[in-house]
C-alpha positions in Angstrom: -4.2 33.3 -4.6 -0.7 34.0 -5.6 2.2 35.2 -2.8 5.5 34.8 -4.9 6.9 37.4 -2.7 7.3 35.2 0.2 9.3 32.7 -1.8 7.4 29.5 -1.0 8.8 26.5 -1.6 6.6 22.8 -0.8 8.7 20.2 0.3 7.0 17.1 0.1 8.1 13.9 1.8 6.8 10.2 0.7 6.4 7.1 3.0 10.1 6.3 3.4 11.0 9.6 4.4 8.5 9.7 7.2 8.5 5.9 8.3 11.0 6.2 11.4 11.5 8.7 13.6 15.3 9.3 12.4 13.6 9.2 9.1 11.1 12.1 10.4 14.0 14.0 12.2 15.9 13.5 9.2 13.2 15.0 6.7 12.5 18.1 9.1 16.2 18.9 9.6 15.8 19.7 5.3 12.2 21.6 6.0 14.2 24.0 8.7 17.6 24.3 6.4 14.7 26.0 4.0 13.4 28.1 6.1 17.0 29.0 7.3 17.7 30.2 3.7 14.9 32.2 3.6 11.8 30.1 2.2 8.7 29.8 3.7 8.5 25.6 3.1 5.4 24.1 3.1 5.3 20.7 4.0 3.2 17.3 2.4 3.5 14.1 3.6 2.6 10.6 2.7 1.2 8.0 5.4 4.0 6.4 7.6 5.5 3.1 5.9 4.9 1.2 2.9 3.1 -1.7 2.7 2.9 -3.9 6.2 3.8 -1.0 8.1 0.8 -0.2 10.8 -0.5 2.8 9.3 0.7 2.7 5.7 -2.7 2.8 3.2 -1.7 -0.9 2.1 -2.4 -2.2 5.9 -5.3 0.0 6.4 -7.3 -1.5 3.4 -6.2 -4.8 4.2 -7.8 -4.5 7.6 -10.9 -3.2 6.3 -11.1 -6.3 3.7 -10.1 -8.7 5.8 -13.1 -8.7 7.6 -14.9 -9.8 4.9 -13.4 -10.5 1.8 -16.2 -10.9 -0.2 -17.9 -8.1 0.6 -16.4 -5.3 -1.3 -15.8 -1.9 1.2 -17.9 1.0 0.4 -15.8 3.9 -1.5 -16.9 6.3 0.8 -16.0 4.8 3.9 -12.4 3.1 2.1 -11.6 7.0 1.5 -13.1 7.9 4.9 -10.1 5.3 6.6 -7.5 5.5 4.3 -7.3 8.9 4.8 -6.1 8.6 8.3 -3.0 7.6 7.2 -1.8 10.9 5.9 -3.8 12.8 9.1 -1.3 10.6 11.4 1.7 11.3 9.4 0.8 14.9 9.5 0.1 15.3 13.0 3.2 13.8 14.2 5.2 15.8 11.6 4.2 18.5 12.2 4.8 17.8 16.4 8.5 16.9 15.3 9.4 20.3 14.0 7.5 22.0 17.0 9.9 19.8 19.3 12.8 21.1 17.0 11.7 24.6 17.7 10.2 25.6 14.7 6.1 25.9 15.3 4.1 24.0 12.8 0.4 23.4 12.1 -1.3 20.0 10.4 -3.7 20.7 8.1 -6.3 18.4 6.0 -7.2 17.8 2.7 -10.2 19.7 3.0 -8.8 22.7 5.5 -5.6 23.3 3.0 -8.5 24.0 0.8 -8.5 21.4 -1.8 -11.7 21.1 -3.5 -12.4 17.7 -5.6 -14.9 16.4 -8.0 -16.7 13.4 -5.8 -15.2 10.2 -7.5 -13.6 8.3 -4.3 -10.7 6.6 -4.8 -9.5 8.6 -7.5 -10.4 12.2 -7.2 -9.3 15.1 -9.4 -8.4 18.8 -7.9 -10.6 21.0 -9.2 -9.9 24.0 -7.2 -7.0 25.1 -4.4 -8.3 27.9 -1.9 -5.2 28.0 0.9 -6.0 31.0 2.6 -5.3 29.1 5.8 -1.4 27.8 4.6 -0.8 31.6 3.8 -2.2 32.5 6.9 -0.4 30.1 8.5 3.3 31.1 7.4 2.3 34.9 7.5 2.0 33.8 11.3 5.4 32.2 11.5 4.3 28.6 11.3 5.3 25.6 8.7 2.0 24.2 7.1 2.1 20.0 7.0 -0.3 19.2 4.7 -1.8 15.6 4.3 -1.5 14.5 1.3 -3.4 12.1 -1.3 -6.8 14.1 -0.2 -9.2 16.7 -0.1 -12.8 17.3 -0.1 -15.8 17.7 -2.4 -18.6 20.0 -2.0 -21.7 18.8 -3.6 -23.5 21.6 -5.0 -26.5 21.9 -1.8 -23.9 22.8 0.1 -23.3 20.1 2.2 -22.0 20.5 5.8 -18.4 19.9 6.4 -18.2 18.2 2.7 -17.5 14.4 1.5 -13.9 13.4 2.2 -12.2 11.9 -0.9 -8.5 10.2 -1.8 -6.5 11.1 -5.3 -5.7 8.0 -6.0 -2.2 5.9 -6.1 0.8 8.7 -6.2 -1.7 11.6 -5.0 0.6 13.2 -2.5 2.9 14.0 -5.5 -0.3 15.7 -7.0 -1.1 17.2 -4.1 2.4 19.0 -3.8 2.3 19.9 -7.3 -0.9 21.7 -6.8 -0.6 23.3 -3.6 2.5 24.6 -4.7 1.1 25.9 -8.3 -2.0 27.8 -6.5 0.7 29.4 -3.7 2.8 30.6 -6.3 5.8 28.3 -5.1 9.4 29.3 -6.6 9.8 25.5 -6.6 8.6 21.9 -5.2 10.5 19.0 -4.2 9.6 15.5 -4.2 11.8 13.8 -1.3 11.8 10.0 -1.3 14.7 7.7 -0.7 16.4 7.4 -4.2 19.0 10.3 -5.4 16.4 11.7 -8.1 15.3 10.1 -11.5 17.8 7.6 -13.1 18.3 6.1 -16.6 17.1 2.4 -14.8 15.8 1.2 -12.2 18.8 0.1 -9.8 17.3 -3.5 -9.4 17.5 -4.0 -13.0 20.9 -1.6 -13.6 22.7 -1.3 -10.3 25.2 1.3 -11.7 22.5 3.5 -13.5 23.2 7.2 -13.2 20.7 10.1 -11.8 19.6 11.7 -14.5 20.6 16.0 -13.6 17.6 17.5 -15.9 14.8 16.0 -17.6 11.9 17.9 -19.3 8.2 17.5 -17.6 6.9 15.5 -20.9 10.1 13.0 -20.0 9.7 12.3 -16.2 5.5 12.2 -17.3 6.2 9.3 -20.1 9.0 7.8 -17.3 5.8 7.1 -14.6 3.4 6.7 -17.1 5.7 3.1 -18.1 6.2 1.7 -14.7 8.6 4.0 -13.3 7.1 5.0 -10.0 9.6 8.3 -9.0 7.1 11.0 -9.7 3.4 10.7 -10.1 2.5 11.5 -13.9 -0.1 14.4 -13.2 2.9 16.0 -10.5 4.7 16.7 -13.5 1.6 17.5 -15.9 0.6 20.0 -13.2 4.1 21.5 -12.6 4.2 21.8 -16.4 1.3 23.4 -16.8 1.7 26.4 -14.0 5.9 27.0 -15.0 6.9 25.9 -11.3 10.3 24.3 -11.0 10.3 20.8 -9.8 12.8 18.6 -8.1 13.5 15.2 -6.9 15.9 14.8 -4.0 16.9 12.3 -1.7 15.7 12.6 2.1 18.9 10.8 3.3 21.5 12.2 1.1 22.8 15.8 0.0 22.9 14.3 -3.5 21.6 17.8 -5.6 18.7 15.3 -7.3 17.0 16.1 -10.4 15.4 19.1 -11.6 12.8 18.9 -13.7 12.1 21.5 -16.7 10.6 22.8 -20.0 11.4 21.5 -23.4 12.6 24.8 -23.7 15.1 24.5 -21.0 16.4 21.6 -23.0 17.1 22.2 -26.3 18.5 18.3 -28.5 17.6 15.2 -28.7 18.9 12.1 -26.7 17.7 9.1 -25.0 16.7 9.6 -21.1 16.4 5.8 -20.2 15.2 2.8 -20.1 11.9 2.0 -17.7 9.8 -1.1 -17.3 6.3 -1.8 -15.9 5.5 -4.3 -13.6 3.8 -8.1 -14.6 1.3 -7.9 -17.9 -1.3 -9.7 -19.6 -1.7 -9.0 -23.3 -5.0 -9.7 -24.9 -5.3 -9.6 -28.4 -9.0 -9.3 -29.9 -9.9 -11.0 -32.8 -12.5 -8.8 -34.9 -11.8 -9.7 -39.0 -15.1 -11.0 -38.8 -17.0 -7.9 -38.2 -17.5 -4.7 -40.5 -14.9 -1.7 -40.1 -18.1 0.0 -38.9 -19.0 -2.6 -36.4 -15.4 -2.9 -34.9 -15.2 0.7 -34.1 -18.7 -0.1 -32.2 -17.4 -3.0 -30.4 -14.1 -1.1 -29.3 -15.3 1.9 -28.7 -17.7 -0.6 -26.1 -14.7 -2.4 -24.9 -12.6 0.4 -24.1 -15.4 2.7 -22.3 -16.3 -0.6 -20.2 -12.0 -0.2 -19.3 -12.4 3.2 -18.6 -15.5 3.2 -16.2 -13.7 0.5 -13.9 -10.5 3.0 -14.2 -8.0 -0.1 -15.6 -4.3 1.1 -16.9 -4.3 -0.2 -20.2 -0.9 -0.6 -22.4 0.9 -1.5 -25.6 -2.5 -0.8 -27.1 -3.2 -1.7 -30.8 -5.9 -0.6 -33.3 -5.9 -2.8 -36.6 -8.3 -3.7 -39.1 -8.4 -7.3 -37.7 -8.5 -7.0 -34.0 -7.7 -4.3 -31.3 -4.9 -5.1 -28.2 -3.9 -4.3 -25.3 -2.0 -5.3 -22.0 -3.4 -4.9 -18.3 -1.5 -5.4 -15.1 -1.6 -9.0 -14.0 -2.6 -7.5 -10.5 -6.2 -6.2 -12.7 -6.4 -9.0 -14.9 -8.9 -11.6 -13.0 -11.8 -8.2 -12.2 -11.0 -7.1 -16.1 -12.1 -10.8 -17.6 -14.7 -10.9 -14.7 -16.0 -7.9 -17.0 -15.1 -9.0 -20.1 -15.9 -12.5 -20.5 -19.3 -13.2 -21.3 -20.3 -9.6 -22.2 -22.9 -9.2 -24.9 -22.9 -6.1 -27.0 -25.3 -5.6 -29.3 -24.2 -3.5 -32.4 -27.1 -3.0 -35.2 -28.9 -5.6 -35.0 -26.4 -8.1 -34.8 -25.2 -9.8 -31.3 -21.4 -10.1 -30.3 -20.2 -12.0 -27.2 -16.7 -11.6 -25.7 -14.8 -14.0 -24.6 -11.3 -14.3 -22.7 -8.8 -17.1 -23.8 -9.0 -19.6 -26.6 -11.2 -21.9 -24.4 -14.7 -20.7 -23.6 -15.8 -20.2 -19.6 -19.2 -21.6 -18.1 -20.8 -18.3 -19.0 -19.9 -17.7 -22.5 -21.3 -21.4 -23.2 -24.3 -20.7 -21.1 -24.5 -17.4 -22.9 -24.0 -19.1 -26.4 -27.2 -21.0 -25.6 -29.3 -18.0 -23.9 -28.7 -16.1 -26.9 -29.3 -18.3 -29.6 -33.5 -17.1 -29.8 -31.9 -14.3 -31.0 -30.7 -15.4 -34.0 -26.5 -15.6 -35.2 -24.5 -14.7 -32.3 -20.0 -14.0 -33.3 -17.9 -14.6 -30.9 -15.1 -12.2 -30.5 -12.0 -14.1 -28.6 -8.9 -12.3 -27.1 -6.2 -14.5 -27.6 -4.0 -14.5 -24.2 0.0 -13.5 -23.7 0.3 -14.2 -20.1 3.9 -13.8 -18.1 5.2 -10.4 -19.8 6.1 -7.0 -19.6 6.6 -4.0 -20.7 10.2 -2.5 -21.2 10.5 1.1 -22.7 13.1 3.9 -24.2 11.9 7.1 -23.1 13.9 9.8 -24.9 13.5 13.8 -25.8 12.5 14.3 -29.7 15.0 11.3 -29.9 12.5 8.2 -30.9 11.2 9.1 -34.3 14.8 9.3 -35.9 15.2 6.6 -38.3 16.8 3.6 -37.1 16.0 3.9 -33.6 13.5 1.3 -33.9 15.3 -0.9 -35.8 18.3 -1.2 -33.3 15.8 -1.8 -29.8 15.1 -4.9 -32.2 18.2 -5.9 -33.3 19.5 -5.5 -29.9 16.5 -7.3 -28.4 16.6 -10.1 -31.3 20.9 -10.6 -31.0 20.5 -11.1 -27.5 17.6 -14.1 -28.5 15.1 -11.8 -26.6 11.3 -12.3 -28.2 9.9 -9.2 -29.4 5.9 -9.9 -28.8 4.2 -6.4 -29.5 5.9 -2.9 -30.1 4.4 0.3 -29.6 5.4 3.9 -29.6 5.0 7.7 -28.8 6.2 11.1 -29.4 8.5 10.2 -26.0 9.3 6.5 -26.4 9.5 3.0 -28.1 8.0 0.7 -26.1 8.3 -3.7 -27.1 6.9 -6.2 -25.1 8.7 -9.1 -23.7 8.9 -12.0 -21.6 8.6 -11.3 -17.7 12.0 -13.3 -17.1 13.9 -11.5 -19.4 12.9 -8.0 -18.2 16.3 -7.4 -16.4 18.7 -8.5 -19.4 16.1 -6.5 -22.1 17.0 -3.3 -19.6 20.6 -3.5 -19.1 21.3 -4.6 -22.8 19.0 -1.1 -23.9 20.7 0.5 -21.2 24.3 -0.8 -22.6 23.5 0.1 -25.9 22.3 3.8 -26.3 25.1 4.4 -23.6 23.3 6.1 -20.8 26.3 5.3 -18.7 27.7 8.1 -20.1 25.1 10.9 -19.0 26.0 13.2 -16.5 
């Protein structure tokens, strides 16, 4: 259902922007300047706070595991509570503007009409119905929306539906769709930085905000650690033509708008991102077949894909196939890993994690010895690293781009440990304690200063 005519625009504010009341009085006051110019805003909102704050997700979880934390929480009923937080921040939203004169409504997941697939926890959109948001501002109200959720249907037609989350970012998603199946003439992304910069500030304090950068930018950006936008925000934006912004709550900084390739013609560098902590594993397979190593990975990387880990710097060779995992994942992903058989033709290989072999791969070893020769495929171990990457626009495959990240990198007597690259960036990985110099010197170097 498409209403262009009544120029909607989705306005959607994250945890920061909602944690105080000031914060929330703050965040409204740029809801009714909207509507003053003529919009019809509808609103998204995160859960109150970040992390320690009473209702942010973080604390609700925590409660829930703390009672026992060695009993894993259900999916269902992790959604089922962590969904309050974006039903509390809507409420109370939505109350704010009501006591600023301007009559609101809160809506769920599920009566905003988002429809999901059922995977808790990480739920796609697979369908927007909001008949009751254009009903809603054809009445005169503002729509809140809770973000991060929705609701899945299973196909008997089950009463009232199964609650499920988006996953990490989801409210971005959620604004990004709501506003693609309303027809929104734009949506902004409010949080408490002045738009998307070259650097992150803790590693470049005087790093610029970036004025334009093309969808497949800003998606490449949060796909390597950056965390302004969520990835599918801007895939979805992308997809439906909708103009998309970044703005500050607490500033009348213009932000960053964020457009088609086509809107931005030449090539340049963007900026320089980083990920978080990383563990690199490198697997050792020049003892198997080339058809037997396509086997084993093809195994190894549906195993990472059914527990839903982020994988990086990955590395297909002849000899052995890499990849990096957030230290945060690392413990469940050799929980999984070590130890694990995978028979492949006849033949028997066993995984195992680090140069020295567990309890299990030895007890394995011994289990499995009826069955005849058993190889041993060991990941080799970079622990205490990260990721730092140049994210540019049909910039990275000129020649010589490469070859100055590592001179750079190697001048400053900064270990290069893996390198990896994309249509969008070049991407080396590093030593965690020299993330901040590896930024600033990249940063230095390509001059992104200089961008206005």
């Amino acid at each position: 259902m498409s209403n262009k005519g009544s120029r909607i625009k989705v306005m959607k504010f994250g945890g920061t922007s909602v944690a105080t009341h000031e914060a929330r009085v703050q965040s409204a006051m740029k809801v009714i300047s909207a509507r003053e110019q003529g919009f019809s805003p509808v609103v998204v909102v995160s859960a109150i706070g970040r992390k320690g704050a009473p209702y942010a997700t973080d604390t609700l979880i925590t409660m829930l595991r703390d009672i026992d934390p060695s009993v894993d929480p259900d999916p269902r009923e992790l959604d089922l509570l962590v969904a309050c937080g974006e039903i509390l921040s809507s409420v109370i939203f939505a109350h704010t503007l009501k006591t600023l004169g301007h009559p609101a409504m809160a809506f769920r997941g599920g009566q905003a009409g988002i429809r999901t697939d059922g995977v808790y926890g990480n739920a796609r959109i697979v369908g927007i119905h909001p008949v009751s948001l254009h009903r809603a501002c054809e009445n005169g109200y503002i729509p809140v929306v809770c973000g991060f959720q929705g609701v899945h249907v299973a196909g008997d037609g089950a009463p009232g539906g199964e609650l499920t989350t988006l996953g990490r970012g989801g409210s971005d998603t959620t604004a990004a769709a709501v506003g693609a199946a309303m027809g929104a003439q734009a949506v902004e992304i409010f949080t408490d930085v002045d738009g998307v910069k070259t650097a992150d500030p803790d590693s470049v304090s005087h790093a610029p905000t970036l004025r334009k950068v093309t969808y497949d930018e800003v998606a490449e950006i949060a796909h390597l650690g950056a965390k302004v936008l969520h990835p599918r925000a801007a895939e979805i934006a992308m997809n439906f033509d909708i103009p998309l912004w970044v703005k500050n709550t607490f500033s009348e900084d213009e932000g960053t708008e964020i457009v088609g390739r086509d809107r931005f013609p030449g090539r340049r560098v963007t900026g320089v991102t980083h990920t978080g902590k990383l563990v690199y594993m490198q697997f050792d397979m020049k003892d198997a077949s080339d058809e037997h190593r396509r086997m084993l990975e093809t195994r190894i990387f549906e195993t990472m894909a059914r527990y839903g880990f982020n994988l990086f710097m990955l590395n297909l060779s002849p000899s052995g196939t890499g990849f990096a995992v957030p230290r945060a994942q690392f413990a469940m992903l050799a929980g999984i890993l070590d130890s694990l058989v995978i028979p492949v033709e006849g033949q028997v290989f066993l995984l195992q994690i680090g140069a020295n072999p567990s309890k299990d791969v030895e007890n394995q070893v011994r289990l499995l010895k009826s069955l005849g020769e058993v190889k041993t495929i060991v990941a080799d171990l970079t622990e205490g690293c990260t990721m730092v990457s140049l994210v540019g626009h049909e910039y990275m495959q000129q020649p010589g781009v490469f070859f100055e990240v590592l001179t750079t990198l190697q001048d400053a007597q900064i270990p290069v440990l893996q390198t990896t690259d994309s249509d969008f960036s070049l991407s080396v990985l590093v030593p965690e304690s020299e993330t901040n110099r590896a930024v600033r010197l990249l940063h230095e170097q390509f001059k992104l200063a200089e961008i206005v």
